[in-house]
VOPAGU-2260 file (C-alpha; in pm, 1 decimal, decimal comma):
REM VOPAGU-2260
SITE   aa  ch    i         X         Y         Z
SITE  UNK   A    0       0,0       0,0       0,0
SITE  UNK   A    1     149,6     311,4    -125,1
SITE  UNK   A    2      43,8     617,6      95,1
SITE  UNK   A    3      56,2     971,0     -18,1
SITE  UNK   A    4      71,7    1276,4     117,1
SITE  UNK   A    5     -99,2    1614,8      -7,7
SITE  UNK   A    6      37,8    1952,9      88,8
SITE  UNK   A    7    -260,5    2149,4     301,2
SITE  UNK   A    8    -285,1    2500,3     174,9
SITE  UNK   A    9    -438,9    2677,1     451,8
SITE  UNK   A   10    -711,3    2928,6     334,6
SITE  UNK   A   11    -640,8    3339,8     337,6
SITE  UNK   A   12    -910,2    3522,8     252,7
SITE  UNK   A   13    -930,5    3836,9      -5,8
SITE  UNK   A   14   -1045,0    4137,6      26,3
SITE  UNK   A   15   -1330,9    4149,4    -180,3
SITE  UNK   A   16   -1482,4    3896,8     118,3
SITE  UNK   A   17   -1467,7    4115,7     388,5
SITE  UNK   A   18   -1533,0    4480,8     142,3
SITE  UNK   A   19   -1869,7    4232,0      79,4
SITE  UNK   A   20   -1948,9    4189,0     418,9
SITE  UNK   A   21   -1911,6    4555,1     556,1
SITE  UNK   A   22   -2095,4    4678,6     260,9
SITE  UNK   A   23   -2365,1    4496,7     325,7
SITE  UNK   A   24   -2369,5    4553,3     674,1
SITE  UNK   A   25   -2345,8    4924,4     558,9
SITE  UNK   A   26   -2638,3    4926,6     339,0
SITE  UNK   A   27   -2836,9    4780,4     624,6
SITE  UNK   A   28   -2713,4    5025,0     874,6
SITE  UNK   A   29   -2844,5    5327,0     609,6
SITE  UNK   A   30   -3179,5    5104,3     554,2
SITE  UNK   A   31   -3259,4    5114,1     899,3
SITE  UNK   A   32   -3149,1    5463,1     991,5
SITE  UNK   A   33   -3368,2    5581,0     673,1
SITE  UNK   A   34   -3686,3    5366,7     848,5
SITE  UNK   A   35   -3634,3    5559,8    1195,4
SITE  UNK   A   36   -3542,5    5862,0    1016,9
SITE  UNK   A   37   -3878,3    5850,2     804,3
SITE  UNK   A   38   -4094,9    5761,4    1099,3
SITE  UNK   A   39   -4275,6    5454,5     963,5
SITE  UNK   A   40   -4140,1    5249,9    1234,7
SITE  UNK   A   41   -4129,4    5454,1    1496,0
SITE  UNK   A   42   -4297,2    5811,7    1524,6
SITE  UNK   A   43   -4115,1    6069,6    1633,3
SITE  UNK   A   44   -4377,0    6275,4    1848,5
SITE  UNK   A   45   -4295,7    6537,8    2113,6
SITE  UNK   A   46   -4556,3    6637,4    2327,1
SITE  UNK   A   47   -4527,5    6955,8    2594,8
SITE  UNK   A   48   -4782,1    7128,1    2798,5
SITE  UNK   A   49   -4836,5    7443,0    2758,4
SITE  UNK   A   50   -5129,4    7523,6    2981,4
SITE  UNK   A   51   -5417,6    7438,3    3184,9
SITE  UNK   A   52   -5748,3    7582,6    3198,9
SITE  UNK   A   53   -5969,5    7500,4    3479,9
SITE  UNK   A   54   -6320,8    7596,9    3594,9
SITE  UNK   A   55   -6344,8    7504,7    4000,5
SITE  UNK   A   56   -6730,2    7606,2    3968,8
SITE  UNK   A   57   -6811,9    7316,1    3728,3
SITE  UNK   A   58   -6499,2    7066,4    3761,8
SITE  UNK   A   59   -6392,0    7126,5    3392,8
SITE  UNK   A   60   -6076,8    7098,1    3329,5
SITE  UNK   A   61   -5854,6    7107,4    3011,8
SITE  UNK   A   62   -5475,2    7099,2    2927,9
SITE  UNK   A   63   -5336,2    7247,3    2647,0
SITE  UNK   A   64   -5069,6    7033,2    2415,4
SITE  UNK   A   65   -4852,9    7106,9    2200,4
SITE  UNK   A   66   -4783,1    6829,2    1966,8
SITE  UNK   A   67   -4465,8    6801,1    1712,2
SITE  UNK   A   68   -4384,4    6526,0    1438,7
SITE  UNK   A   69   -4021,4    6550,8    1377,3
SITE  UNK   A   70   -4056,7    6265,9    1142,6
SITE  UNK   A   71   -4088,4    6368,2     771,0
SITE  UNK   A   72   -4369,2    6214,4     716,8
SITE  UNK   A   73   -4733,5    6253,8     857,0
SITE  UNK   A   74   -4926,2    6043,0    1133,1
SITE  UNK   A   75   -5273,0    6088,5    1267,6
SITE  UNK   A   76   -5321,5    6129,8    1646,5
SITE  UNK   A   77   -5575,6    5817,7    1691,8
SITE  UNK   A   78   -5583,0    5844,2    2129,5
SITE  UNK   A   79   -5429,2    6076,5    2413,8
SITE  UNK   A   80   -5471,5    5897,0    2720,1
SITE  UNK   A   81   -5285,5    5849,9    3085,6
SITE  UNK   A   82   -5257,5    5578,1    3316,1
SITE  UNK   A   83   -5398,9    5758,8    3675,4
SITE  UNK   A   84   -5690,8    5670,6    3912,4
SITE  UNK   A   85   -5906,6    5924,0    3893,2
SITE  UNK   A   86   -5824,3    6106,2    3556,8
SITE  UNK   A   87   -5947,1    6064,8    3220,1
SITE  UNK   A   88   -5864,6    6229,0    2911,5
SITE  UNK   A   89   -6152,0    6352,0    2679,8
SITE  UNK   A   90   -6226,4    6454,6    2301,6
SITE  UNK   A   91   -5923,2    6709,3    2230,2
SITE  UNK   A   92   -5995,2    7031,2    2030,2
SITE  UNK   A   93   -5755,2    7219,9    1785,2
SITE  UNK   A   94   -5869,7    7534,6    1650,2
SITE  UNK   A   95   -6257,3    7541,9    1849,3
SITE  UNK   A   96   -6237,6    7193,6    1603,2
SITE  UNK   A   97   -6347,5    6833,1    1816,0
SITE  UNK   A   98   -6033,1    6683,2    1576,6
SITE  UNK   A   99   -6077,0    6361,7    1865,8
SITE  UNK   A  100   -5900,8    6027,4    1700,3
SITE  UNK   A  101   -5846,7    6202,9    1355,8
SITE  UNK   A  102   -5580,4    6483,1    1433,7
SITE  UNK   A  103   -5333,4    6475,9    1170,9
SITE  UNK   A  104   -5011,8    6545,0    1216,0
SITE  UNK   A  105   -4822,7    6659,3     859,4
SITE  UNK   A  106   -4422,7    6568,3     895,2
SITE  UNK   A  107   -4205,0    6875,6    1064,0
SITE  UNK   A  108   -4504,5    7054,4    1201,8
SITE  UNK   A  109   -4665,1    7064,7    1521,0
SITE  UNK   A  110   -5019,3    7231,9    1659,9
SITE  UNK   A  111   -5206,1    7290,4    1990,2
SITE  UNK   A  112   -5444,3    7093,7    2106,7
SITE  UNK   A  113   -5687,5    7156,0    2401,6
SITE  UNK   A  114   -5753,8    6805,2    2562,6
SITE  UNK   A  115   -6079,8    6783,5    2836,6
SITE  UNK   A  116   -5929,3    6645,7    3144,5
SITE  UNK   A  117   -6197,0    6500,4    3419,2
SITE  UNK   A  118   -6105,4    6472,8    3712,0
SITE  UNK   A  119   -6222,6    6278,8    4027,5
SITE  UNK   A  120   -6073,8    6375,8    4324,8
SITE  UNK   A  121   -6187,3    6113,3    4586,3
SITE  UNK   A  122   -5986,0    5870,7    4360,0
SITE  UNK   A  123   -5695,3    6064,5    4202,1
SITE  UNK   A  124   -5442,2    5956,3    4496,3
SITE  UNK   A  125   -5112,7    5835,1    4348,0
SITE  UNK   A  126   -4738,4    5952,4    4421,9
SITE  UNK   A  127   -4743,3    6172,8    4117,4
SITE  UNK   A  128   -4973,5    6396,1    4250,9
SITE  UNK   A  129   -4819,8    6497,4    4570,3
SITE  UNK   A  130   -5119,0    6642,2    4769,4
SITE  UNK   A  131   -4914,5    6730,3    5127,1
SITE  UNK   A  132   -4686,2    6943,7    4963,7
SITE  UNK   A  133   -4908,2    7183,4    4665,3
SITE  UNK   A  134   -4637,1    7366,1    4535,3
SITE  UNK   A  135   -4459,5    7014,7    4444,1
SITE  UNK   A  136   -4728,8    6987,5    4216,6
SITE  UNK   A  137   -4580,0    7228,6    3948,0
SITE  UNK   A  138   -4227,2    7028,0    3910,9
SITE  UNK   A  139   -4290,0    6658,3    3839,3
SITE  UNK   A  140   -4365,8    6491,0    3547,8
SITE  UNK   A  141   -4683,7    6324,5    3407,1
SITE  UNK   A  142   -4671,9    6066,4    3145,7
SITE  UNK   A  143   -4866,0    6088,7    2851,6
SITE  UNK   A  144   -4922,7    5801,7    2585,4
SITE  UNK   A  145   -4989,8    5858,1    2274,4
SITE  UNK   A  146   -5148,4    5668,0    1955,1
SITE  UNK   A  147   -5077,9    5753,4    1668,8
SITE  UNK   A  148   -5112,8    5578,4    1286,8
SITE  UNK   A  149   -4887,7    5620,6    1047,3
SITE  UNK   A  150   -4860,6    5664,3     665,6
SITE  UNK   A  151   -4812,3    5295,6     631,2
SITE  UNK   A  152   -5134,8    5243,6     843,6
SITE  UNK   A  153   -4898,6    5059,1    1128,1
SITE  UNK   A  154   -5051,6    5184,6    1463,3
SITE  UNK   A  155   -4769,0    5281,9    1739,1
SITE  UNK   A  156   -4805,3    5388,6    2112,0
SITE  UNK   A  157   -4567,5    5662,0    2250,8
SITE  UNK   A  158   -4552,5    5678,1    2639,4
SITE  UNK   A  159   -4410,7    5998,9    2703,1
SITE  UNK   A  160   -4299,2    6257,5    2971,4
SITE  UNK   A  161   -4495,1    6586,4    2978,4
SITE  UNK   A  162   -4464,4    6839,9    3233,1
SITE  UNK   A  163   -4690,3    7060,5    3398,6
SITE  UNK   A  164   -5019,6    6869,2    3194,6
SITE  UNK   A  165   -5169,0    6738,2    3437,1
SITE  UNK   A  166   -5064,1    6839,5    3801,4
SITE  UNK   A  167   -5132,0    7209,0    3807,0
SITE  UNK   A  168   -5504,9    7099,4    3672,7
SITE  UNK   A  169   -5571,3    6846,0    3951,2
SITE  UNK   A  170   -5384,0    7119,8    4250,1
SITE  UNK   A  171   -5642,2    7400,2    4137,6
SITE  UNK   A  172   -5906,5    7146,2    4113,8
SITE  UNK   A  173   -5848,2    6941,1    4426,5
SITE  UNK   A  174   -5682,5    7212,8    4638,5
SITE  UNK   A  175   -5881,3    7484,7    4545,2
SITE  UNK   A  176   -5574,8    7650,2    4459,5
């Protein structure tokens, strides 16, 4: 029996391997920064209070949004709603317009919304509205979610911090202040 032997050639890759792999890795880097950067995925909504309105002879109440899409394209506001015992949001009205589950949003802009906030007293006792100390009130944050649709017709929710939309409302309202 006659054995032979073969010379192993270990392998080295090229170049064009590797210039393969990071391109492709590149090109799905740029896909995925143009799909947040578009806002299909995930809408880029800002939302910041910029007043309250209240009414301690009937209990209305109302908070005053501004909303921004920083995304360039457009979404429509389906629901504003919080998470609290004791508080509900209501229709919201842009321009003396009830715009409630249809407010669209047009990419880069943002508008003002007036949302009806009720309010039950008895029931709104949570940490985040610190009822010992009144002027407290005015510095923490509430957290607003959002739904929104967008141009694809995907539907995203958007839990986000908003200060001063809530708390100065349920102080005049519950404090008589």
């Amino acid at each position: 029996m006659k054995t032979t032997v073969t010379e192993y050639q270990p392998f080295v890759p090229t170049a064009r391997p590797v210039r393969r792999f990071v391109a492709v890795l590149a090109v799905v880097a740029v896909a995925f920064g143009a799909w947040w950067w578009s806002g299909y995925a995930a809408p880029r909504i800002s939302a910041k209070a910029v007043g309250v309105h209240v009414d301690p002879a009937t209990g209305r109440a109302s908070t005053v949004l501004a909303l921004r899409n920083d995304a360039p394209t457009s979404v429509v506001v389906r629901d504003l709603g919080v998470d609290y015992d004791g508080i509900a949001l209501g229709r919201y009205v842009r321009d003396g317009q009830d715009v409630t589950g249809r407010l669209e949003l047009p990419g880069g802009t943002s508008t003002e919304v007036a949302v009806d906030v009720e309010v039950s007293c008895s029931s709104a006792r949570h940490e985040l509205f610190p009822f010992e100390d009144p002027d407290s009130a005015y510095s923490t944050d509430e957290y607003l979610r959002v739904a929104v649709r967008t141009s694809l017709g995907l539907d995203r929710t958007r839990t986000m911090r908003v200060k001063g939309s809530l708390n100065p409302l349920v102080a005049q309202l519950c404090l008589g202040r």
